[in-house]
C-alpha positions in Angstrom: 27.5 -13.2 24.9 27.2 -16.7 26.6 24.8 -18.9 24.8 22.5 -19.2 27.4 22.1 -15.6 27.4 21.9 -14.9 24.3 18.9 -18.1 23.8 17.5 -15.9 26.7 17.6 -13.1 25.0 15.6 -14.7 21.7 12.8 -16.0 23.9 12.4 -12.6 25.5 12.3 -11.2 22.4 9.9 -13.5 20.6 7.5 -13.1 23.7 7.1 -9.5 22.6 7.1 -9.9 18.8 4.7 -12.2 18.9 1.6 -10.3 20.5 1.3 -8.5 17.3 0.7 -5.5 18.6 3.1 -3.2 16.8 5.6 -4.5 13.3 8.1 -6.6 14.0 10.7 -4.7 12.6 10.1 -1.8 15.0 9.7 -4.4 17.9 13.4 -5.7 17.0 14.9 -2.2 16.5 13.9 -1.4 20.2 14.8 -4.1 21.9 18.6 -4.2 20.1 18.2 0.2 21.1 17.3 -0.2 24.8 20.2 -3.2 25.4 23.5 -1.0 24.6 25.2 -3.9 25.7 24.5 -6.1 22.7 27.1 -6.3 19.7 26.5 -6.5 16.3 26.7 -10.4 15.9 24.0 -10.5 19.0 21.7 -8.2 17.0 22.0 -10.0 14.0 21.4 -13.2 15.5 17.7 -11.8 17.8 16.9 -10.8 14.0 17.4 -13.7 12.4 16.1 -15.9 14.7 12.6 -13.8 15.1 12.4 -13.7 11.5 12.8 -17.5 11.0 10.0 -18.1 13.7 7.7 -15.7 11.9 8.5 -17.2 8.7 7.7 -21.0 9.7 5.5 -19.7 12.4 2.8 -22.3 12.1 5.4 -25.6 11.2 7.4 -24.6 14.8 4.5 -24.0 16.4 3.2 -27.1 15.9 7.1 -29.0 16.7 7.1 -26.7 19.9 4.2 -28.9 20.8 6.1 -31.7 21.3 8.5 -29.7 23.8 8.2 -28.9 27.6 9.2 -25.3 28.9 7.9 -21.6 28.4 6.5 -22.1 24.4 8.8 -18.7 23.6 12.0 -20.5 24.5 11.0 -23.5 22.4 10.1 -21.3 19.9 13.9 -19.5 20.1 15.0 -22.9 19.9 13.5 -23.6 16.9 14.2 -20.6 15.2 17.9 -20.6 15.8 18.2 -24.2 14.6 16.1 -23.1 11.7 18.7 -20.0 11.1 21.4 -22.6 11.0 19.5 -24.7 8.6 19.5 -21.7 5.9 23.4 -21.0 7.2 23.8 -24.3 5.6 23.0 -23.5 2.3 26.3 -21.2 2.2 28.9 -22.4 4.8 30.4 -25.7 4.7 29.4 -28.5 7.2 32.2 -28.0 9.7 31.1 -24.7 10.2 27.0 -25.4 10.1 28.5 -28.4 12.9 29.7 -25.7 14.8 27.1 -23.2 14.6 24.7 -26.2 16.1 27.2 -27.1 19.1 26.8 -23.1 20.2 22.8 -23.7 20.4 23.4 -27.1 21.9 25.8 -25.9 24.9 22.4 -23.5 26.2 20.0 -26.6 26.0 19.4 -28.8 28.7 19.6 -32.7 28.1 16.1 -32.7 27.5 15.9 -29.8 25.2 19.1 -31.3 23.2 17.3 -34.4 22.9 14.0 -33.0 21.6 15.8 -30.8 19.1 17.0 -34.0 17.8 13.7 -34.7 17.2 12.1 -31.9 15.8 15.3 -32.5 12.9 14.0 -35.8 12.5 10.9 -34.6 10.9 10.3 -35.1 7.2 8.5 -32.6 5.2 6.3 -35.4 3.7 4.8 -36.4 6.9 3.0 -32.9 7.7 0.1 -31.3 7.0 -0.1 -28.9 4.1 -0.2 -25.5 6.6 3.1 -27.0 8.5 4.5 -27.0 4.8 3.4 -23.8 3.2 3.4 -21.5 6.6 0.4 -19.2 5.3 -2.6 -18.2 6.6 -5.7 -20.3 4.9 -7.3 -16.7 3.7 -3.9 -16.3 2.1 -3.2 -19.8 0.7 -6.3 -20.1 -0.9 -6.4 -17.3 -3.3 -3.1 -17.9 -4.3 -3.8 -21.8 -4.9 -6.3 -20.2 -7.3 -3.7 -17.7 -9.0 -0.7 -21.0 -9.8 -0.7 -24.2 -10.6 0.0 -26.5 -7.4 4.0 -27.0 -8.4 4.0 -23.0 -8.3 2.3 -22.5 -5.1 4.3 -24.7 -3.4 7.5 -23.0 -5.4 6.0 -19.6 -3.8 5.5 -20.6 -0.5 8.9 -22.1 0.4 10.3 -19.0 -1.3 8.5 -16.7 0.9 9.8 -18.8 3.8 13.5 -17.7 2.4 15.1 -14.2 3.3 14.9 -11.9 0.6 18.0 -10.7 -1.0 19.8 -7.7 -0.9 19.4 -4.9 -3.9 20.6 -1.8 -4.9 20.1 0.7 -7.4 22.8 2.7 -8.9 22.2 6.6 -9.0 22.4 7.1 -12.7 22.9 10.8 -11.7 26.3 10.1 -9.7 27.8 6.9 -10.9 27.4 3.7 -13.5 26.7 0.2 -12.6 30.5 -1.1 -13.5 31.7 2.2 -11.1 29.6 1.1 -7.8 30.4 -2.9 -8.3 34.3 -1.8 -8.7 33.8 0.2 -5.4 32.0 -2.9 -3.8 34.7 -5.1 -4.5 37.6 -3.1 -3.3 36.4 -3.4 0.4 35.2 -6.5 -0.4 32.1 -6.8 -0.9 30.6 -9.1 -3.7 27.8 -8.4 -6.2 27.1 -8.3 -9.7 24.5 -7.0 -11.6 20.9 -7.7 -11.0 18.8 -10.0 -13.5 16.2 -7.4 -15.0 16.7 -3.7 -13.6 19.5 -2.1 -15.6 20.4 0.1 -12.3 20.4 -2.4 -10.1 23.5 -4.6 -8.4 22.7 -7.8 -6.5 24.7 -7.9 -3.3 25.9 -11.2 -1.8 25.0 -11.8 1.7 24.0 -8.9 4.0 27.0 -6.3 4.5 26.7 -3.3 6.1 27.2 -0.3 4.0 26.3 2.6 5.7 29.7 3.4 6.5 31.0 3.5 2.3 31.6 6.0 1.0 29.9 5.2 -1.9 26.6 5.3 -0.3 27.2 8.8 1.8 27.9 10.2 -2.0 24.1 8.7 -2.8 26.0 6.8 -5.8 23.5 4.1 -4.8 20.4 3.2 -2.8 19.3 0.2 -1.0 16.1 -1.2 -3.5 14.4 -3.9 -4.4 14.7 -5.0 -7.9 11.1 -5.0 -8.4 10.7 -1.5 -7.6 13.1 -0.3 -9.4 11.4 -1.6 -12.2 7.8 0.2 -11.5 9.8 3.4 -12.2 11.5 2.2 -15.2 7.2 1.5 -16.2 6.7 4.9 -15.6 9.6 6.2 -17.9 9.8 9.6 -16.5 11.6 12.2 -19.4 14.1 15.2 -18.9 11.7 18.6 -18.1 8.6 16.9 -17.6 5.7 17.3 -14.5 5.6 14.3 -12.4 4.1 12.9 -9.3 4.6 9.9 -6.9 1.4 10.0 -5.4 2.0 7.6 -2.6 5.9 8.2 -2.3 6.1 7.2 1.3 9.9 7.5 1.8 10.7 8.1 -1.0 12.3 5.1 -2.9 10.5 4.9 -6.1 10.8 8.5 -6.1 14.6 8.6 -5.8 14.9 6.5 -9.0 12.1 8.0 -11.0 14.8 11.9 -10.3 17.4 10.3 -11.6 15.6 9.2 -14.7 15.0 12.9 -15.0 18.0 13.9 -14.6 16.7 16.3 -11.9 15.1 18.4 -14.8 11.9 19.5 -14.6 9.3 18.8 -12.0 8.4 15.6 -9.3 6.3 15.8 -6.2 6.4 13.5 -3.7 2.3 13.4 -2.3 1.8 11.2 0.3 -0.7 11.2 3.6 2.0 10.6 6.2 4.5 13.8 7.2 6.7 11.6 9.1 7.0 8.7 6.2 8.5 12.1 4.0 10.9 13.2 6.4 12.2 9.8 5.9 12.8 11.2 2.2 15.2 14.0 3.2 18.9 12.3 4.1 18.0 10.4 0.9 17.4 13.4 -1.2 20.2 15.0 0.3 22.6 12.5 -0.9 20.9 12.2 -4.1 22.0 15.2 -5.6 18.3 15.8 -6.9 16.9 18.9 -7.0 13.6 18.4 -9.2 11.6 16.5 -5.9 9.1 18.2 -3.9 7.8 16.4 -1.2 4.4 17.3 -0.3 2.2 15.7 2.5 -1.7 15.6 1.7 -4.8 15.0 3.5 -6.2 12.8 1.2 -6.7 11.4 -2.4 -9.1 14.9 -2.8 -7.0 17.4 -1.5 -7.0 20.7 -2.8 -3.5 20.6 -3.4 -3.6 18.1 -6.0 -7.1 19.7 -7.7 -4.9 22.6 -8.6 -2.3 19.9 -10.8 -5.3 18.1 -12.1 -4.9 17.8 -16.2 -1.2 18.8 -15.8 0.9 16.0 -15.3 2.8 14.1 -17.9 3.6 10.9 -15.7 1.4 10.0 -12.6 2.6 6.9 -10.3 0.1 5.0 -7.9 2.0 2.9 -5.4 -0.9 2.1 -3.3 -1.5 1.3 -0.3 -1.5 -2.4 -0.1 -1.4 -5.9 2.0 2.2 -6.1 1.0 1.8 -9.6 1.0 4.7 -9.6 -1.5 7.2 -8.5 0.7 6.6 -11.1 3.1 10.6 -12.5 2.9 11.4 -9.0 4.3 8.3 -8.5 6.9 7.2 -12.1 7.3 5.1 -10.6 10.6 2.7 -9.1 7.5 0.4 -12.7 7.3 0.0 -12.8 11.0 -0.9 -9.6 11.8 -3.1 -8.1 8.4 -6.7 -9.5 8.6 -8.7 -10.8 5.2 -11.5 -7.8 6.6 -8.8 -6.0 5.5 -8.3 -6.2 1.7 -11.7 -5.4 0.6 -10.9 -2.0 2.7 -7.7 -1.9 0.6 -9.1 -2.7 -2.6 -11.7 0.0 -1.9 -9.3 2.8 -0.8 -7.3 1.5 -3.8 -9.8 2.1 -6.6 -10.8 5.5 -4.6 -6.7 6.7 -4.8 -6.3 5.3 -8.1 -9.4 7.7 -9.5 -8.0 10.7 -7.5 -4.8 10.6 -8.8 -6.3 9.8 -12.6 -7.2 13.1 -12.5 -4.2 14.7 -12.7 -2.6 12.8 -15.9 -2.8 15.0 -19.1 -4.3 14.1 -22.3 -1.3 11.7 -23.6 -0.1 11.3 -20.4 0.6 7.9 -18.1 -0.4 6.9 -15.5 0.8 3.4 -13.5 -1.2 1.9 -10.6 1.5 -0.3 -8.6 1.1 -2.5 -5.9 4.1 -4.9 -3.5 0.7 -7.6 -3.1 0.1 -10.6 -4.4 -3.3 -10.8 -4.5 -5.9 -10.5 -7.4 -8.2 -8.5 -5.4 -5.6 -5.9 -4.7 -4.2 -6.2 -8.2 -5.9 -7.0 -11.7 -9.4 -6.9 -9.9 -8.8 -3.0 -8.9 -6.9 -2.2 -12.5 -9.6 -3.9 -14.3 -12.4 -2.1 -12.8 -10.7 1.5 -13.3 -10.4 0.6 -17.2 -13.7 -0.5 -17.5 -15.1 3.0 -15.2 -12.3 5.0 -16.7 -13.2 5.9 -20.8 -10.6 8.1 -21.5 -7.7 5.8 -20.3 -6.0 3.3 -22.8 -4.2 0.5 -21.3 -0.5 -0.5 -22.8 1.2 -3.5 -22.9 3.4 -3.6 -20.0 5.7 -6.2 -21.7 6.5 -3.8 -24.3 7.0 -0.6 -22.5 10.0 -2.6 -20.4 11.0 -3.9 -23.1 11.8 -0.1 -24.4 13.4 0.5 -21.4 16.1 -2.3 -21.9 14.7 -4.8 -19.4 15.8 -8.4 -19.7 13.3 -10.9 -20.4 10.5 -7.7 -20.4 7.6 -11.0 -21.9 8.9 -13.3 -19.1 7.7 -10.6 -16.3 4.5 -9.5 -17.6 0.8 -11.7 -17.6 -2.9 -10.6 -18.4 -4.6 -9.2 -21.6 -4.6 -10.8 -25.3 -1.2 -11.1 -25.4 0.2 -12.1 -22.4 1.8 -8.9 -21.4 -0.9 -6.6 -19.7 0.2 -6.8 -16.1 3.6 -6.6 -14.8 3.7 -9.7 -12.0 6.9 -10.6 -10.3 6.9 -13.1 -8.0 10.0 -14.3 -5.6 9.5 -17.9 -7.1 10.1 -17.4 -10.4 12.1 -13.6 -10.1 13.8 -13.2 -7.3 12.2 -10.1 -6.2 9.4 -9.5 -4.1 6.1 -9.8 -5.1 4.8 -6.7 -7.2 2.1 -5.9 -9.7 1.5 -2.8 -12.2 -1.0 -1.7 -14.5 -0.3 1.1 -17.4 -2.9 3.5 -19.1 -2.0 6.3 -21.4 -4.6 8.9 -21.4 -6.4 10.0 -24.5 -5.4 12.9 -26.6 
């Protein structure tokens, strides 16, 4: 596509994104689905470049100022430059020089000029919002939660994109297996940092097509999730549920770990979020999951398992404000109205599906936020309503499940290691908290 077009093509784009009405993602998907004439490298560059713009919305914003022309084209022309920018980091100058004379041949005199411009900009010279790129009700809670070096850490991390993770099916294939199959059609990746299923893939390939993935030897997964079902540390034969399963990912991994013995349901509110579950489970090879779509945290459904479960998981509904490198339209478009909502339906799921852990039993309460409110504030309160439930050290129970540097990922209680907390500053995955209670015999 001719540059001009294609710069077209981003603005156009970005004028619909940017109305908020509906997730970016989604926004993105259809616009790449209704122009069959697009090929892969012009999809991949509307993405990127939308994603940048949401990432640094209020720094280009405030540059696009400064400009003259529709504000969506100087916002494209922003957000390519600033997709460059993070091409930088990988490719060597001749290319990044390159990549910039492409933008360059769509831009007018004036426009080239004024790019110039914009570049010339130091970071020490704007104000702290042009820096961090967060909305103020989001800034300042977290300014309360780190020390200024690690907000500041956080909040050019969350301006990154995030990385790309997978988790090996331990039902299918081992972790040396899938990373020999990677590399043979040559992709790279090595084993992730803390999950011991998970590979760390270098770059963004597609891999669809392998056949590695149509055998469901692996999944596409965050590291941090895959470690909220290593919390739950589901055993061969027992009664299981992943009470907000969505589509499925958490539940996929917590199968496995079962060996597809015994017993998991898949709750969750949303039918059409499940039958995103099925291709997945059919590739699995599990045969222990049984999705299940509920009304509501009271159903009578799950008042017929209640007292019978031996492992419960609560990934809540949330902000997912930690996930912000992957859906960086999530600060702009959720409202600070909404958390105390959250927080409430939180506490009210969290109870509801309490009920169904069995004396001895665990139960984990898991959120992709990064906000107190959302997090320790909602796990606090249910251990202090909650009598029968005795919270465990999170540091310890991943530290029996062979995860490296378990202390390092935990914070909270007398000894550090209450909560599990992973931030993208300091692990690389997206931002995720857990809480762990074992019910009394």
């Amino acid at each position: 596509m001719h540059p001009k077009a294609l710069l077209d093509a981003c603005a156009e784009l970005l004028g619909q994104v940017l109305t908020f009405e509906h997730p970016a993602d989604a926004v993105v998907a259809r616009y790449c689905r209704e122009r069959r004439q697009l090929g892969p490298r012009e999809r991949a560059t509307l993405g990127d470049v939308t994603y940048a713009v949401l990432r640094r919305k209020l720094l280009l914003e405030q540059l696009a100022r400064s400009g003259s022309g529709a504000q969506a084209r100087r916002l494209a022309i922003l957000g390519f430059a600033a997709v460059q920018n993070e091409q930088a980091r990988a490719l060597d100058p001749a290319a990044t020089r390159g990549a910039r004379d492409f933008l360059k041949s769509a831009l007018s005199p004036l426009e080239s000029q004024w790019l110039d411009q914009c570049d010339s900009v130091q970071p020490q010279d704007l104000l702290a919002p042009h820096r961090h790129n967060l909305p103020e009700w989001v800034a300042a809670p977290l300014r309360q939660q780190l020390d200024e070096p690690g907000f500041w850490a956080l909040a050019e991390a969350l301006a990154q994109s995030a990385p790309l993770d997978l988790r090996v099916n331990i039902l299918k294939a081992r972790r040396e297996q899938v990373l020999q199959e990677l590399s043979q059609v040559g992709i790279q990746a090595a084993p992730s940092q803390h999950s011991p299923w998970g590979l760390r893939v270098q770059g963004k390939p597609s891999l669809a097509r392998l056949p590695a993935f149509a055998s469901g030897a692996f999944e596409v997964q965050d590291e941090g999730s895959q470690l909220l079902a290593l919390l739950l540390d589901a055993r061969r034969g027992e009664m299981v549920v992943d009470f907000c399963a969505g589509a499925g990912g958490k539940t996929l991994a917590i199968g496995a770990a079962m060996r597809s013995t015994g017993r998991l349901y898949a709750f969750d509110v949303s039918a059409h979020r499940l039958e995103g579950l099925k291709p997945r489970l059919a590739r699995s090879g599990l045969s222990n999951v049984h999705p299940v779509a509920i009304a509501h945290e009271r159903d009578e459904r799950i008042k017929r398992l209640a007292g019978k479960m031996d492992r419960v998981l609560v990934d809540a509904p949330c902000s997912g404000l930690g996930t912000l490198r992957r859906s960086p339209d999530l600060k702009w478009r959720q409202k600070p109205e909404a958390i105390a909502e959250l927080a409430q339906q939180q506490a009210a799921i969290l109870a509801g599906a309490a009920r169904l852990v069995k004396p001895g039993g665990r139960l984990v309460y898991a959120t992709c936020s990064v906000l107190e409110q959302e997090n320790e504030a909602v796990a606090r309160a249910f251990g202090a309503a909650q009598g029968d439930f005795e919270p465990l050290e999170v540091a310890d129970l991943l530290a029996q499940s062979r995860v490296a540097d378990a202390a390092a990922l935990a914070s909270g209680g007398e000894g550090g290691g209450r909560f599990l907390r992973l931030w993208p500053h300091l692990h690389g995955t997206d931002g995720f908290f857990a809480a762990v209670w074992q019910r009394r015999a």
